[in-house]
matplotlib code that plots the C-alpha trace (Angstrom):
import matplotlib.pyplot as plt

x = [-15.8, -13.2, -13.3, -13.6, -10.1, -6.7, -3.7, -1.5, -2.8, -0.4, -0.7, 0.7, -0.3, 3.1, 5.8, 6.6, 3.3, 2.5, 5.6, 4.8, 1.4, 2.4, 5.1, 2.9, -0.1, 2.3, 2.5, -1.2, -2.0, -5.2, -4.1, -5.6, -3.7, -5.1, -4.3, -4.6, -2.6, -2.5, -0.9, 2.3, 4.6, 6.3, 2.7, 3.3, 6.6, 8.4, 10.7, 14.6, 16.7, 15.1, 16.8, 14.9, 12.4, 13.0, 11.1, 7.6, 5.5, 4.8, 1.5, 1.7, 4.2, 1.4, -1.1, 0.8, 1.9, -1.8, -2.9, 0.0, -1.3, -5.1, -3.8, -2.0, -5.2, -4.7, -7.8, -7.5, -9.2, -8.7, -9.2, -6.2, -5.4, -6.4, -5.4, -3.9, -4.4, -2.4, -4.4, -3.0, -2.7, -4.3, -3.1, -6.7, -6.8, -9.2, -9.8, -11.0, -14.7, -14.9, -14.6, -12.2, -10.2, -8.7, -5.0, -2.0, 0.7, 0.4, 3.3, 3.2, 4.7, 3.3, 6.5, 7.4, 5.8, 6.4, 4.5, 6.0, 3.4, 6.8, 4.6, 6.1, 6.3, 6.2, 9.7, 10.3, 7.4, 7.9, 7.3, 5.7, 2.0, 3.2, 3.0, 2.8, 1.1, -2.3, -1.8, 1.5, 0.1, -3.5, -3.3, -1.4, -4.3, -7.3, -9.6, -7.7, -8.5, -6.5, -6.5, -5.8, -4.5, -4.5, -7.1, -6.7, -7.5, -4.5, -6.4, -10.3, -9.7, -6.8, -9.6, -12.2, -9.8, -8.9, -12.8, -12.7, -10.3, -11.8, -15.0, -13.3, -11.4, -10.9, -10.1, -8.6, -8.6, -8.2, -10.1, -11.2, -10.3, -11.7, -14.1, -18.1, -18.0, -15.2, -17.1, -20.2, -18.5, -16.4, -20.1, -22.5, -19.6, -18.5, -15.7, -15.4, -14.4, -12.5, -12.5, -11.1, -8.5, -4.9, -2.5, -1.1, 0.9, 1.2, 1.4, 3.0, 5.9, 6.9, 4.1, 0.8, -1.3, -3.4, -3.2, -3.9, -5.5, -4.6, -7.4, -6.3, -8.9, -6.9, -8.3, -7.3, -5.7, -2.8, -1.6, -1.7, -1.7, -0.1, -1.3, -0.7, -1.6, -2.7, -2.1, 2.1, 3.9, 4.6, 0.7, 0.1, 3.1, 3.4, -0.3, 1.2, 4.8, 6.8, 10.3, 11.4, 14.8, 16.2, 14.5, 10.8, 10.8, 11.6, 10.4, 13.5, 14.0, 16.0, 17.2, 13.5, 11.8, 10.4, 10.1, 9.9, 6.7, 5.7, 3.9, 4.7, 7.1, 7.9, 9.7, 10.5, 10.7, 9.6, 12.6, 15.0, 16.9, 17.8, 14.4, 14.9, 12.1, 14.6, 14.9, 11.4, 10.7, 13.3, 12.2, 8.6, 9.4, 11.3, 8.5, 5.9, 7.4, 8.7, 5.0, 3.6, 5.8, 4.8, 1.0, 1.3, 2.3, -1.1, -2.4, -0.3, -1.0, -4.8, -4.5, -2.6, -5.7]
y = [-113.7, -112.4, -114.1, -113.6, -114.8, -115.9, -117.9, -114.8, -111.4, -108.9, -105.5, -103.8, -104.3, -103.7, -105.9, -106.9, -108.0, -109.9, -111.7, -112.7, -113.7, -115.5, -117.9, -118.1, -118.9, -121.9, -123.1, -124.0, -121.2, -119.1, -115.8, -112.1, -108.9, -105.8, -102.6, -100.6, -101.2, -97.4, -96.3, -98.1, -96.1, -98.0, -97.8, -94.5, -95.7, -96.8, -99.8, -100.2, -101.8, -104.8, -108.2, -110.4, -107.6, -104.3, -101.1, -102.0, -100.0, -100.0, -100.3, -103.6, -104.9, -104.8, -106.2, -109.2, -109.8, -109.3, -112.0, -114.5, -114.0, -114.8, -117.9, -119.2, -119.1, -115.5, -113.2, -109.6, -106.8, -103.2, -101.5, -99.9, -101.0, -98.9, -100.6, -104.1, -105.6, -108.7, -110.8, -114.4, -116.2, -114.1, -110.3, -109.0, -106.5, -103.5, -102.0, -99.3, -99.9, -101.8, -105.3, -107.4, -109.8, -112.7, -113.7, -116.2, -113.8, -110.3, -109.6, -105.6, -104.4, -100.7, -99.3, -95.6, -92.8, -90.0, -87.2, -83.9, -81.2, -79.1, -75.7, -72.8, -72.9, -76.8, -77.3, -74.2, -75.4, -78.9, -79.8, -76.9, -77.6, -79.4, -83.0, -86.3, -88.6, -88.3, -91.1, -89.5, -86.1, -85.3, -85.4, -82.3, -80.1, -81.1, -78.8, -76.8, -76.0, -78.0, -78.8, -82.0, -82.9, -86.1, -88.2, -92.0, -93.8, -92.2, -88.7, -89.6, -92.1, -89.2, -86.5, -89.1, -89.4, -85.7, -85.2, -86.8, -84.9, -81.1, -79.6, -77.5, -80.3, -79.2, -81.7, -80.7, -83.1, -82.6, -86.0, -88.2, -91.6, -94.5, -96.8, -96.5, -97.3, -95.0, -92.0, -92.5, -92.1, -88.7, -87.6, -88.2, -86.6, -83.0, -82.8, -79.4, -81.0, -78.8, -81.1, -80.0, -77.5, -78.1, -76.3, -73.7, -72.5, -73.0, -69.5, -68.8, -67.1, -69.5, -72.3, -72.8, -70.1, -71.4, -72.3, -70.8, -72.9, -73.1, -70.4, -68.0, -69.3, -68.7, -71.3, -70.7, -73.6, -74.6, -77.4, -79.4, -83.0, -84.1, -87.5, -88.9, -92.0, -94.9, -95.5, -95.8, -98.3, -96.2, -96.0, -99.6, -101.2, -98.9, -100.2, -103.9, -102.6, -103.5, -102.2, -99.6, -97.9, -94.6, -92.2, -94.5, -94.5, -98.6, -101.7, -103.6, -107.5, -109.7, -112.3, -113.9, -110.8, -111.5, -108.4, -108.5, -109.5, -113.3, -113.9, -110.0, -109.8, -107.5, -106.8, -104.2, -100.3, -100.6, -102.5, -99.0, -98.8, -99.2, -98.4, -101.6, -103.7, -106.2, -105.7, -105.8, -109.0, -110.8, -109.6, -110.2, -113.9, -114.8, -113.0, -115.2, -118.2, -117.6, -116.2, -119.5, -121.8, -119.8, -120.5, -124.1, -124.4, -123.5, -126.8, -129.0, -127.5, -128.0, -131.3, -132.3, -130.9]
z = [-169.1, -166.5, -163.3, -159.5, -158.6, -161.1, -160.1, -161.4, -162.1, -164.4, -163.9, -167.0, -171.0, -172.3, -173.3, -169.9, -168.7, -172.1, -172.0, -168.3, -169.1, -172.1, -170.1, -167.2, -169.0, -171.0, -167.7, -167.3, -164.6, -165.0, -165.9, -165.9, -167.9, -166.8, -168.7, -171.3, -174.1, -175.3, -172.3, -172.5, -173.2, -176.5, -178.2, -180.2, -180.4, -183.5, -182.7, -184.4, -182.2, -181.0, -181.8, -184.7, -185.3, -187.0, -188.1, -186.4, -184.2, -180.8, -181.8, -183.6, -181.2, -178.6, -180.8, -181.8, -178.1, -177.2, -179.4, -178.2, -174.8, -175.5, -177.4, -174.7, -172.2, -170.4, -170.1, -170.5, -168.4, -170.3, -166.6, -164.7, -160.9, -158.1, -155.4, -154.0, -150.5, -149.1, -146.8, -146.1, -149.2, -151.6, -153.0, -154.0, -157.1, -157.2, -160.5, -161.7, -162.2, -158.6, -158.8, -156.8, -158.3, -155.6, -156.8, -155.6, -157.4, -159.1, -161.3, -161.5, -164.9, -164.5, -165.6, -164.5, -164.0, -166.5, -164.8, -165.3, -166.6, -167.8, -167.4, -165.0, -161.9, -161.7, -160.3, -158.4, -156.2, -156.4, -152.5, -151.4, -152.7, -155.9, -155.4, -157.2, -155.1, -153.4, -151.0, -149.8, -149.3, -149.3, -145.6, -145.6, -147.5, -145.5, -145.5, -148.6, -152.0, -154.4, -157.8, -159.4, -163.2, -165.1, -167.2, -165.9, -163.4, -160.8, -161.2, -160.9, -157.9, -156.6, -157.0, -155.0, -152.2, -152.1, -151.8, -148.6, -147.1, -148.8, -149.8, -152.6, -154.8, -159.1, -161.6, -165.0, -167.4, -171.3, -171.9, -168.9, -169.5, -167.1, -166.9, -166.6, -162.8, -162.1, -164.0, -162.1, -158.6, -160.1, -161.8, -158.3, -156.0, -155.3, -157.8, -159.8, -163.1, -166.4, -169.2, -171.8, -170.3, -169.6, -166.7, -168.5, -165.3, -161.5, -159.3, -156.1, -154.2, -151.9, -152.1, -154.5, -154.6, -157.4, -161.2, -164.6, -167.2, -170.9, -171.7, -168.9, -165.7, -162.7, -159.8, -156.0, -154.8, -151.7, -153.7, -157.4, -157.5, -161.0, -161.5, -165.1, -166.1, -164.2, -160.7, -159.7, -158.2, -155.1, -154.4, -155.5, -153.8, -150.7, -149.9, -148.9, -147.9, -151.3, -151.1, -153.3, -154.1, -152.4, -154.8, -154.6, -157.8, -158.7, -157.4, -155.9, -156.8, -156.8, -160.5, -159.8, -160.5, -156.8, -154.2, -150.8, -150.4, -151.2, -153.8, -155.9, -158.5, -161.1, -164.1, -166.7, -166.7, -163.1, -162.4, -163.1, -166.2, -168.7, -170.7, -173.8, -174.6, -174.7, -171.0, -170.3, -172.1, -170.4, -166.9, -168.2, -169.0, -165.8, -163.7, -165.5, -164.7, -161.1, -160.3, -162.2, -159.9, -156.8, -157.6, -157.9, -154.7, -153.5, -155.5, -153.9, -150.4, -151.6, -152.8, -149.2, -147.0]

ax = plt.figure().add_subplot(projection="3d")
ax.plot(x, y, z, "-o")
ax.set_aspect("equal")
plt.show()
C-alpha cells in the first residue's frame, strides 16, 4: 500500500535511485521509489565493466537491485513524476496518475534526457519551432497549431498543458505509455492523438511549418515539442528553483549529493558525466544516506515540540 507522505521519496528506478533507497531505507526511514524500471536507460543494456559483476544485463541488474530495495523496507511506485512543489518543510511529489505524495527529502536520479528524434529537419530548426521542453516554451505558440512526440508521462502531461494554451494540439505516439489516470485526462480532452505513427520528418524554411509522419501524413503545425521519456530534470527541478549547469542539462551538487535547495539531492547520470554505473551507485549511496540524515532531523524537531 503506497502511502500519503515518505521521509525520502526517489525519483528514478535505476541504479542510482535503488542504491539510494537501499542505504536510506538501512537507515530506518520510510522510503518511496518511483519509476519505471524499463525506462532506465542500462535496462536493454548488457553490463562488462562493472567491478565484482560481469556479463549481466541491465535487465537483471535492475531486478536484483529492485528486490534489495523491497527487502530493506522501501515501497515502490511504477508511476513517473510530473511535478514537485516545495512548501515549508515538505517537497510534495505529483505523479502521474494524480496523487500527491508529502516528503522531507526527494533524491531525483532521473538521469538525462536522451531526446533527439534524429529525422530531417530536427537540427536545422532546433529553436525556431523545435523545442524540447513544454514548460519553457509553450507560451510562445498560444493560440498555434503544434505537434507533440513522445509516449511517457513528459509527452501526455506536455500535450495537456499545450491544450491549454491552443485549440489545435496533435500527439504522435508509437505506443502511449502512462498510467490509467493520466490516459483518462489525454482521452476526455481535445488532444488529436496518432498512435501508432512516428515523425518521419520536420518541414520548414526558416521555422516549422508542419511534419510528415512515417506513412507520409503531412500535419500543419508552428512548432514540435519532442518529449521522450518521463518528465526532465529541467521541468521537475526548474519548478522549485534547483540549480543547473550552463547548458541546463545537469543538476549541480556539491560531495553530499545535496543541491541548492534543502532537503533535494541527486546523484547519477543527472549529475553530468561520466555515464558508469559505477558512478551512479556511488552517488546513489551517498544521496541515500545524506537525504536519510536530513529527514531525521524532522523527528527530533517533533519529538522537541
Amino acid at each position: 500500500m503506497i502511502k500519503n507522505e515518505y521521509e525520502v521519496v526517489i525519483l528514478g528506478h535505476g541504479p542510482a535511485g535503488l542504491q539510494a533507497a537501499i542505504h536510506a531505507g538501512r537507515a530506518k526511514v520510510s522510503v518511496l521509489v518511483m519509476g519505471h524500471p524499463e525506462k532506465s536507460s542500462i535496462y536493454k543494456a548488457h553490463i562488462e565493466n562493472y567491478c565484482c559483476l560481469s556479463h549481466i544485463s541491465g535487465g537483471d541488474l535492475l531486478k536484483q537491485g529492485r528486490e534489495q530495495t523491497l527487502s530493506a523496507g522501501a515501497d515502490i511506485l511504477e508511476e513517473d513524476a510530473v511535478e514537485i512543489s516545495h512548501d515549508g518543510d515538505f517537497v510534495t511529489v505529483t505523479t502521474e496518475s494524480g496523487t500527491s505524495i508529502r516528503s522531507r527529502a526527494v533524491i531525483i536520479t532521473i538521469g538525462v534526457s536522451r531526446n533527439s528524434l534524429n529525422v530531417p529537419g530536427e537540427t536545422r530548426l532546433r529553436g525556431y519551432g523545435v523545442s524540447y521542453c513544454v514548460d519553457c516554451d509553450a507560451n510562445f505558440f498560444r493560440g498555434r497549431p503544434v505537434v507533440i512526440t513522445g509516449t511517457g508521462s513528459s509527452a501526455v502531461s506536455g500535450a495537456l498543458t499545450l491544450a491549454s494554451y491552443t485549440d489545435t494540439v496533435h500527439l504522435v505516439a508509437e505506443k502511449i505509455e502512462v498510467g490509467d489516470a493520466l490516459y483518462r485526462q489525454l482521452s476526455a480532452g481535445s488532444v488529436i492523438v496518432h498512435e501508432g505513427r512516428k515523425i518521419g520528418s520536420i518541414e520548414g524554411d526558416q521555422n516549422v511549418e508542419g511534419v510528415v509522419l512515417d506513412d507520409g501524413t503531412k500535419i500543419v503545425s508552428d512548432a514540435i515539442f519532442i518529449e521522450l521519456g518521463a518528465k526532465g530534470a529541467m521541468e521537475l527541478a526548474g519548478y522549485i528553483g534547483v540549480v543547473m549547469d550552463d547548458d541546463m542539462k545537469h543538476i549541480v551538487v556539491n560531495r553530499q549529493q545535496e543541491t541548492n535547495v534543502p532537503g533535494i539531492y541527486a546523484a547519477g547520470d543527472i549529475c553530468g558525466p561520466p555515464w558508469q554505473i559505477a558512478k551512479a551507485v556511488g552517488e546513489g549511496c551517498v544521496a541515500g544516506l545524506e537525504a536519510a540524515k536530513y529527514a531525521k532531523r524532522f523527528r527530533l524537531k517533533e519529538k522537541a515540540i
